[in-house]
C-alpha positions in Angstrom: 53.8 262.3 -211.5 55.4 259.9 -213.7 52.5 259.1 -216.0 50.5 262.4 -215.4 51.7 263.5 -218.9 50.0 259.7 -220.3 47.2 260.7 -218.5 46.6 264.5 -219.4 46.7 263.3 -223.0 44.5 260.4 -222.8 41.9 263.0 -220.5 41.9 266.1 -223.1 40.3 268.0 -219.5 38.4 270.9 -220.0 39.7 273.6 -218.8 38.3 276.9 -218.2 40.8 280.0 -218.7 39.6 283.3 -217.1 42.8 284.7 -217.7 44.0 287.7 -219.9 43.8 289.5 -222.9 47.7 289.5 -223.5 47.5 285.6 -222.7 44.8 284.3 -224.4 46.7 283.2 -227.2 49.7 281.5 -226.3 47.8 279.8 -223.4 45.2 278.1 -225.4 48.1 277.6 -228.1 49.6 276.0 -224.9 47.0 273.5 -223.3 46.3 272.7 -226.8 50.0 271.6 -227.6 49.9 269.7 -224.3 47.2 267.6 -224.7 44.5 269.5 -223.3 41.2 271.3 -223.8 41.2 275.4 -223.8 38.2 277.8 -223.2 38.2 281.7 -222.3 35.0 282.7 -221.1 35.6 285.4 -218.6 31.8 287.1 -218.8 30.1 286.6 -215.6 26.8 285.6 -217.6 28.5 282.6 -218.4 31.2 281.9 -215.8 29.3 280.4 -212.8 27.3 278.0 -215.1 30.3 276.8 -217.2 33.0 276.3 -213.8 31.0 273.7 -212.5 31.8 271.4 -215.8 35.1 271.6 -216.5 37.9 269.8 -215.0 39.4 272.5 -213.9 39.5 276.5 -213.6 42.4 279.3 -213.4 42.0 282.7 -212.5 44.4 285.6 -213.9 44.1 288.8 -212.8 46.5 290.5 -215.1 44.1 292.7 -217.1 41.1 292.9 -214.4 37.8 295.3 -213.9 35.2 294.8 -212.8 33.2 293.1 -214.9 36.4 290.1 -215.3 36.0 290.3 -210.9 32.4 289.4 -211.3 33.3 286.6 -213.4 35.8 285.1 -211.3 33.7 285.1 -207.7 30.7 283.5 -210.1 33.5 281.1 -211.6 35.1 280.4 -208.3 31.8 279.7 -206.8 30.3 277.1 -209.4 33.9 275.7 -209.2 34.1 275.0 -206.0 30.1 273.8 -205.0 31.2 271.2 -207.4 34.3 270.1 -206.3 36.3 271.6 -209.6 40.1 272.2 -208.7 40.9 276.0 -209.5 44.4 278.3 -209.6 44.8 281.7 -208.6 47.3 283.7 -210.4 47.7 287.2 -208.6 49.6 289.2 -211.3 51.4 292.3 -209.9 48.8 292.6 -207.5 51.0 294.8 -205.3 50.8 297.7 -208.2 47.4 299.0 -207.2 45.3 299.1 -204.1 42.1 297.9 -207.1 44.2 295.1 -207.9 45.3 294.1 -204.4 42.0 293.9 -202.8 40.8 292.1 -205.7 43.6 289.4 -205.2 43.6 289.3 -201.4 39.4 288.4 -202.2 40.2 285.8 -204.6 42.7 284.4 -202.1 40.4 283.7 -199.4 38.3 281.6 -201.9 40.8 279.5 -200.9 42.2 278.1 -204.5 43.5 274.6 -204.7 47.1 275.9 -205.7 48.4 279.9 -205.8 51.0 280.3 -208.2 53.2 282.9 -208.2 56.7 284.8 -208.5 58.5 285.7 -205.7 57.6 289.3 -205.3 54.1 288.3 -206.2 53.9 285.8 -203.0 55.9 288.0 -200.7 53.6 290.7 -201.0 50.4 288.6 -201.0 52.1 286.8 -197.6 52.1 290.8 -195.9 56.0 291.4 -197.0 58.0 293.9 -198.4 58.8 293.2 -201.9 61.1 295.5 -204.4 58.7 294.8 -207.5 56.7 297.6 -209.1 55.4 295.8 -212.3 54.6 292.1 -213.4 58.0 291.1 -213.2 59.7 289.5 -210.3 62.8 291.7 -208.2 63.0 289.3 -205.2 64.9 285.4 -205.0 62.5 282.4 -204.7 64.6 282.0 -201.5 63.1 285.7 -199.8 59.9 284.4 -200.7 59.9 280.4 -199.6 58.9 280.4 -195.9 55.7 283.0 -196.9 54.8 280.4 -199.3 55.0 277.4 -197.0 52.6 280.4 -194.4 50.1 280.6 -197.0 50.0 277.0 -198.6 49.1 276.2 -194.4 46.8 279.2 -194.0 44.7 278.2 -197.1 45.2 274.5 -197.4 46.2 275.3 -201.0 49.5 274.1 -202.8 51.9 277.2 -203.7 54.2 277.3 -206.3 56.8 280.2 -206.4 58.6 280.3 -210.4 62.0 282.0 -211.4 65.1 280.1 -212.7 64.6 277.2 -210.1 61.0 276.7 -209.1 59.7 276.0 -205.4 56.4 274.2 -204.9 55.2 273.8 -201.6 51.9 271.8 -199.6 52.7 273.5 -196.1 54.7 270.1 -195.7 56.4 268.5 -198.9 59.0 270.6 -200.9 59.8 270.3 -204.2 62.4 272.3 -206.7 62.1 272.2 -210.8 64.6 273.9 -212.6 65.2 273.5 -216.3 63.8 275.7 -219.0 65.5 278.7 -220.7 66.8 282.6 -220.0 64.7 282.8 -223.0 61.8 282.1 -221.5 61.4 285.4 -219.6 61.5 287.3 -223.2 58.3 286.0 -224.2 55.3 287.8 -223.2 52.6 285.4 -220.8 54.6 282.7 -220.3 53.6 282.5 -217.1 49.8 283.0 -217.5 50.5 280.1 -219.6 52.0 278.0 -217.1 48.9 278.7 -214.9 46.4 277.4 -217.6 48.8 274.2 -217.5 49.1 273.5 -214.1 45.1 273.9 -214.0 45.1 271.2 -216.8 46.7 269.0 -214.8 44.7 269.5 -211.6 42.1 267.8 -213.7 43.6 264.8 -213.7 46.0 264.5 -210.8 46.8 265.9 -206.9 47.3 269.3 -206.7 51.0 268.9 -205.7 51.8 266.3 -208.5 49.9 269.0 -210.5 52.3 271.8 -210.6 55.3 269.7 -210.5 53.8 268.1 -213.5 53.0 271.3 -215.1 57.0 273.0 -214.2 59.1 269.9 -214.9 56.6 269.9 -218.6 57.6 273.5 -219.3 61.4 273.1 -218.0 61.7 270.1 -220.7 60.1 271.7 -223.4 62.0 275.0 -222.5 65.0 273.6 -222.4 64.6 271.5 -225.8 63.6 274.8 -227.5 66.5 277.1 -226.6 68.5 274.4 -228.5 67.0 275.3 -232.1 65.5 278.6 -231.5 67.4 281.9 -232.6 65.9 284.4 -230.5 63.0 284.7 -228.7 59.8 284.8 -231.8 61.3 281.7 -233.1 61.8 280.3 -229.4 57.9 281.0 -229.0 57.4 278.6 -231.7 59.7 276.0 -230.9 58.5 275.7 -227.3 55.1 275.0 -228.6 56.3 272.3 -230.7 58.4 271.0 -227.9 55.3 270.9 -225.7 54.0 268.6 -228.3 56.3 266.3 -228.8 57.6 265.2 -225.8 56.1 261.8 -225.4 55.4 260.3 -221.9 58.7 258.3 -221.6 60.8 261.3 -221.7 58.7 263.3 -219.3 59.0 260.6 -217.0 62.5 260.9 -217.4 62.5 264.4 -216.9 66.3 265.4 -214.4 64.5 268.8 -213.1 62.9 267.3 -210.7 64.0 267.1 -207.1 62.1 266.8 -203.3 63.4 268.6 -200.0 64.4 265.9 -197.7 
């Protein structure tokens, strides 16, 4: 991963964003501080023909009906006929019986990584989780051998996020930590983080790719909470930081570390 950063920039991938309404700012704001390219077409007019030419996809199903569903299956399929990488991120999916089936669908479309927090993967794995909104109520730890089940299951990469992230192939491990409490306070940070990690699908492996996208947030994160003075400024700050952390220091990033 140590020149992913290099090459995101030197890319500007495409990436297509069918994520939602609360996100659609800050993740475009995001990919666009980062280095790459955002759009958010969702309709399903438009979906199947435009996921074949990007360089990557993500799928959110915070704010879902049916017509967003239709997009995604039409998104998913263009995506994957043409060999586009794609990310799944199942947002409280547990909170609805609608929602689940909708996410338990869109899993076994088999995306080229799931991310997730820990309550989120638990319950998508068949467990029991304590969660009843967006928010996570379960350790990474509760949730690590049901993400190491599915990453086999689907041949997809899984990445579980909370204070110390867990990334998983069904084989390789790897932890991130980093970042800020701050980061919680701000609404869609984690939609965000799934339009990035899709960004760099586009131009790397889809492990590299979330360990990439994590240890990029965890720097910028933790740069931010040093200026920031609560979390609207903090918002701001991180944006910048995204931007100007060059390629030397992300290869230097310490968050970084690989289960034996």
């Amino acid at each position: 991963m140590t020149n992913d950063l290099e090459n995101l920039r030197a890319t500007n991938p495409l990436v297509h964003c069918i994520t939602n309404y609360v996100a659609m700012n800050i993740a475009a704001n995001t990919l666009l501080a980062a280095g790459a390219s955002p759009a958010m077409i969702h309709t399903p007019e438009e979906t199947g023909d435009f996921a074949g030419i990007v360089g990557a996809l993500t799928v959110n199903i915070g704010t879902i009906s049916p017509p967003w569903l239709e997009g995604m299956r039409r998104g998913i399929s263009a995506a994957s006929e043409a060999g586009v990488p794609w990310v799944l991120d199942p947002v409280a999916h547990f909170a609805t019986p609608y929602r689940s089936a909708a996410a338990r669908e869109l899993l076994e479309m088999r995306p080229t990584i799931l991310r997730g927090n820990a309550s989120e993967i638990l319950a998508l794995g068949g467990g029991q989780s304590e969660a009843k909104g967006v928010d996570a109520k379960d350790p990474v730890a509760a949730a690590e051998a049901t993400g190491i089940h599915l990453a086999q299951q689907f041949g997809c990469v899984v990445v579980i996020t909370s204070d110390v992230d867990f990334v998983t192939d069904g084989n390789r491990c790897a932890r991130v930590g980093g970042g800020s409490p701050m980061m919680p306070l701000i609404t869609a940070m984690g939609c965000s983080l799934t339009c990035l990690t899709g960004a760099f699908a586009a131009v790397t492996n889809p492990m590299d790719a979330a360990v990439s996208a994590l240890s990029l947030f965890a720097e910028a994160g933790q740069r931010a909470a040093q200026t920031a003075g609560g979390p609207a400024s903090f918002s701001q700050h991180f944006i910048d930081q995204l931007h100007t952390i060059t390629p030397e220091e992300f290869a230097e990033s310490p968050w970084v570390s690989w289960d034996a």
